[in-house]
N, C-alpha and C positions, 0 to 999 in steps of 0.2 A: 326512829319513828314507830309509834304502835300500830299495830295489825287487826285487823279484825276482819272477819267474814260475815257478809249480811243475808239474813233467811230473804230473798226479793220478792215479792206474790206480782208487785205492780198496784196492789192497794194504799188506802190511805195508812194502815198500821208501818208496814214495812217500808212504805218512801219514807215517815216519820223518825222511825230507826237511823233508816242510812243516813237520814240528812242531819242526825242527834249523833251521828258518831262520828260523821268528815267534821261537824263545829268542832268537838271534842278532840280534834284532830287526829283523831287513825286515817289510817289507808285503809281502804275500803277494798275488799274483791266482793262482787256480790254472787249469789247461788241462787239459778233457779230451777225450780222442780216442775216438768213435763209430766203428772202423772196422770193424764185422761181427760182432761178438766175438759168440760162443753165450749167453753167460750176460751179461743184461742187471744182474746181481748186481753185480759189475764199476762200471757206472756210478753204478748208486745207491747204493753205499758211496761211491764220488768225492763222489757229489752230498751226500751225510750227511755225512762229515768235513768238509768244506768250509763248511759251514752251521755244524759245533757248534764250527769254530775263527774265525766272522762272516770267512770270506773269499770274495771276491766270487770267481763261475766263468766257466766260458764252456765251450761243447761244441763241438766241431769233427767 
């Protein structure tokens, strides 16, 4: 099975991605980056798409 790791923001670019590469069928790990951002909104839409497509995360 192919692999791939998805940049996650929680925006419309990046769910676009992940959801363009599970059709394509990779396995998905997604990555999200914590670096400051005002609106914790942001991460927990990352962390909510990520959970309703079962792909595993990580925070950085």
């Amino acid at each position: 099975m192919k692999k791939a790791i998805v940049l996650l923001s929680g925006g419309l670019d990046s769910a676009t991605a992940l959801y363009l590469a599970l059709n394509e069928g990779y396995r998905c790990h997604c990555l999200i980056f914590d670096y400051g951002q005002r609106h914790l909104r942001e991460i927990e839409a990352a962390k909510k798409i990520a959970r309703k497509v079962k792909c595993a995360f990580r925070m950085v």
